[in-house]
N, C-alpha and C positions, 0 to 999 in steps of 0.2 A: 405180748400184750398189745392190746390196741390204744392207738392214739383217742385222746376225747374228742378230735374231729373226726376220725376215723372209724367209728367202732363196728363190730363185726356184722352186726344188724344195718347199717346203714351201707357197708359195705355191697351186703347180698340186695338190697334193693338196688339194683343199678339197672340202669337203661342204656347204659352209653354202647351196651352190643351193636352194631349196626343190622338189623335184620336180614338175613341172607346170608351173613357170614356164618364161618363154624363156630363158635362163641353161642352164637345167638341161637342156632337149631339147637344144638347142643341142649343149653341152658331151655328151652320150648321142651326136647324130647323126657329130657328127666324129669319138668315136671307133669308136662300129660300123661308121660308114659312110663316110666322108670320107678316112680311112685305108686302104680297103679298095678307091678310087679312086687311091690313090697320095698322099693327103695333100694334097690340093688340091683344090678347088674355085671354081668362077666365080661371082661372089655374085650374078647374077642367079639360076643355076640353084640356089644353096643359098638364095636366096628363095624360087625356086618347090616345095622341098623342105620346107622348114621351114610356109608354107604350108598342106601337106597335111595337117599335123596342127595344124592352127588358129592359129600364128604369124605376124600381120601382117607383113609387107612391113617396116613403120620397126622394128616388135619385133626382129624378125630383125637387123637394123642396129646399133642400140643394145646389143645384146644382144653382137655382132660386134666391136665397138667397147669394152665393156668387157673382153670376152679377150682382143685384139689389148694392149689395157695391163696386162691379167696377163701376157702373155706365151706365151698359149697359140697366139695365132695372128698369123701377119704377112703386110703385101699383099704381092702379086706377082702381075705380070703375064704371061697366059701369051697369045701367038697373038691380039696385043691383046683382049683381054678383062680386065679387071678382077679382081681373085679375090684370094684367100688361103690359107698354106699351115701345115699343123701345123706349132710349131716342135722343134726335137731337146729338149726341155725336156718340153715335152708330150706326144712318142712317149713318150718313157720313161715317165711317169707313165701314159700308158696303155696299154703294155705289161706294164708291173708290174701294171695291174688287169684285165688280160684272164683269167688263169686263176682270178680271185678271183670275178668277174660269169657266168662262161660254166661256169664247174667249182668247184660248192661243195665245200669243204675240212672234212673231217670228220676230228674226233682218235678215237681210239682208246683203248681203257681204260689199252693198257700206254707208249702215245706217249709221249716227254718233254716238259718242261715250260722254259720261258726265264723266269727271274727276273730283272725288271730293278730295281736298284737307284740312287737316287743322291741326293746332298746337294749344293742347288747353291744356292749364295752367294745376299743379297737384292739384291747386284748385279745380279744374270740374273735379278730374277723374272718379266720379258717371256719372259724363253726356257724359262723352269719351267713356267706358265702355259701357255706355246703347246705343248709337251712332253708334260705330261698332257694335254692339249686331245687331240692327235694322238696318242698311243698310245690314247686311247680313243674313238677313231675310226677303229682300224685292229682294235681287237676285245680290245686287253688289257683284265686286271681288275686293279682297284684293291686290295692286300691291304692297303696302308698310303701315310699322303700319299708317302712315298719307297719304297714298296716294291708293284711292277705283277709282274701272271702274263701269261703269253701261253702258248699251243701253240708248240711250237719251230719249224715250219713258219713263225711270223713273224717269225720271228730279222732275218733278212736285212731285213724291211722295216724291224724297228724299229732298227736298226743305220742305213740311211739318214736315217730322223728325225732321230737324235743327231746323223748326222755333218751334215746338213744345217742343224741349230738349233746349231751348233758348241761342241757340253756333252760331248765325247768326254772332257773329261780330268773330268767330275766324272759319269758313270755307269760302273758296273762290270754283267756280267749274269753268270748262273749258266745250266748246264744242270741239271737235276735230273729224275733220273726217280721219285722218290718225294716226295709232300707227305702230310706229317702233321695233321689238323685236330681241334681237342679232339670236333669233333659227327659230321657225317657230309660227304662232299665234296659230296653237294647244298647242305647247308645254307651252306656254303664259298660253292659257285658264286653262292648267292644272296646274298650279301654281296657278293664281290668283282667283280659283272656287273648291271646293272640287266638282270636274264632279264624282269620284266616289260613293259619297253617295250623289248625287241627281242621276245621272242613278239607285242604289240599290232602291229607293224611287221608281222609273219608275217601275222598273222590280217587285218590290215587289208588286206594284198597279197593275198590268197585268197580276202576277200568282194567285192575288185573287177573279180576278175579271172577266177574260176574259173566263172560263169555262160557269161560270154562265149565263154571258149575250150572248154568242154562244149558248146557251141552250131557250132563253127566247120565249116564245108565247106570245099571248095574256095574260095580266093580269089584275086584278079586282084595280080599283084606290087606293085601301087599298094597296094592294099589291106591287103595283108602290111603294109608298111611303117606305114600308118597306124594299123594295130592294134598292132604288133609296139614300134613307139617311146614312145610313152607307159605299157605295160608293162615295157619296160627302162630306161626312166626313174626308174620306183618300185624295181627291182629291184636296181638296181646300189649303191645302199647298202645293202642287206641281207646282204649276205655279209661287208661291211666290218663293219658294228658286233655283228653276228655272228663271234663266232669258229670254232664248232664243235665245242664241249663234245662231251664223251664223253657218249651218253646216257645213262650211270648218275649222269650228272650233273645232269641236267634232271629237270622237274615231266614228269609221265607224259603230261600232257596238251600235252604241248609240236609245235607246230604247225609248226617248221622243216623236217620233212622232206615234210610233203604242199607244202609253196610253192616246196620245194627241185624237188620232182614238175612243179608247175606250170610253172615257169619253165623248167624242160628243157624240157615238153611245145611247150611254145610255141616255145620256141628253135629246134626241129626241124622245127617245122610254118610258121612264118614269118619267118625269119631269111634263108634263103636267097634267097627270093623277094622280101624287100624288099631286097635289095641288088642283084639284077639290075635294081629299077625305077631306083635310084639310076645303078646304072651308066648305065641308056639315057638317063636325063635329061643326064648328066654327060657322053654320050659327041655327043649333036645337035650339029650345027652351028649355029651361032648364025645369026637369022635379018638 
């Protein structure tokens, strides 16, 4: 059973993968692709997938092994073969991030706003702790230790946090379509959002990425994949710790919408095609 600061849902949302690591492809590949085979896979052939984008054999394992005990994934056998299969724990958490990763979400000047407030006991400060942790991981800003902004658009998600860290009877939230601030709402944003290291995030994502894919031709579905997975690796928490500021709210110079460009570009151009390599890998007979 899961602790009440721990529960299984808040669990599977986690960010703390380092992108690049095995953990992190890993957790990327099952749900672009793994999911898109039906949720299953045979851990020979998600050896020889993981693999292609330079994931050893025992990496791939270990790495298999610690999601299997988060909870993300469980064995099963299919047609004797060996393998594992996303569990209903982990759809969910990556269904809820599919239109977050694949369709960045942009507010609007006159959009409303969700104020979340709350005061919870030093009983719960594992679940306080883990609370701010995850609204600010999912793109709120901090206005005050008990008082977060979010775009209303994340209502829903932050509404699961609370019921998930089980703090429903000590947060209240607001809709508000109007906030008052003594300076101007950039100066706002820039208090209540570290804009500087999600822009570095932006800007870091577009000097590694944007030579390559200005460079791309046609490529082999193999290929797609192995280009395409380690750019959505980097990519899929940037729309999380990005909220999507109105940009009268942003520095001028603000870099979110050319990576927001990049990552459609790509997604268009090899998304498809690394998932038909996966399917053929997924679909062979075993030898």
């Amino acid at each position: 059973m899961n602790s009440p600061t721990e529960p299984a849902s808040a669990i599977l949302d986690d960010f703390d993968s380092r992108p690049g690591s095995a953990t992190s492809l890993i957790r990327t590949v099952l749900g672009a692709y793994v999911r898109d085979v039906g949720g299953w896979v045979a851990i020979a052939d998600f050896v020889e997938v993981m693999q292609a984008v330079g994931i050893p054999p025992e990496s791939t394992r270990i790495a298999v092994a610690r999601l299997k005990k988060k909870g993300v994934l469980r064995p099963r056998a299919r047609d004797g073969r060996s393998g594992y299969e996303v569990t209903e724990q982990a759809e969910s958490m990556f269904t809820r991030g599919d239109p977050r990763i694949f369709g960045f979400r942009q507010m609007a000047d006159t959009d409303p706003w969700r104020l979340i407030s709350f005061t919870i006991p030093e009983s719960q400060r594992a679940a306080r702790h883990q609370l701010r942790r995850r609204l600010g991981w999912i793109g709120c800003g901090t206005v005050s230790p008990g008082l977060w902004i979010a775009p209303e658009y994340l209502a829903t998600e932050v509404g699961d946090i609370v019921d998930a860290l089980g703090l429903t009877e000590y947060v209240t939230t607001f809709v508000s379509t109007s906030v008052f601030v003594p300076d101007s709402m950039g100066d706002a944003a820039a208090r209540w959002w570290d804009l500087g290291g999600i822009a570095a995030r932006h800007r870091d994502f577009l000097d590694r990425h944007r030579v390559a894919l200005a460079a791309t031709g046609e490529v082999s579905p193999r290929e797609a994949f192995v280009r395409f997975v380690p750019l959505l690796d980097e990519w899929r928490i940037i729309p999380y710790v990005d909220p999507g500021l109105p940009e009268g709210m942003l520095p001028a110079d603000w870099p979110g919408a050319d990576s927001v460009h990049l990552f459609a570009s790509a997604r268009d151009h090899y998304l498809d095609g690394s998932r038909d390599w996966v399917r053929s890998v997924q679909s062979r007979l075993p030898a």
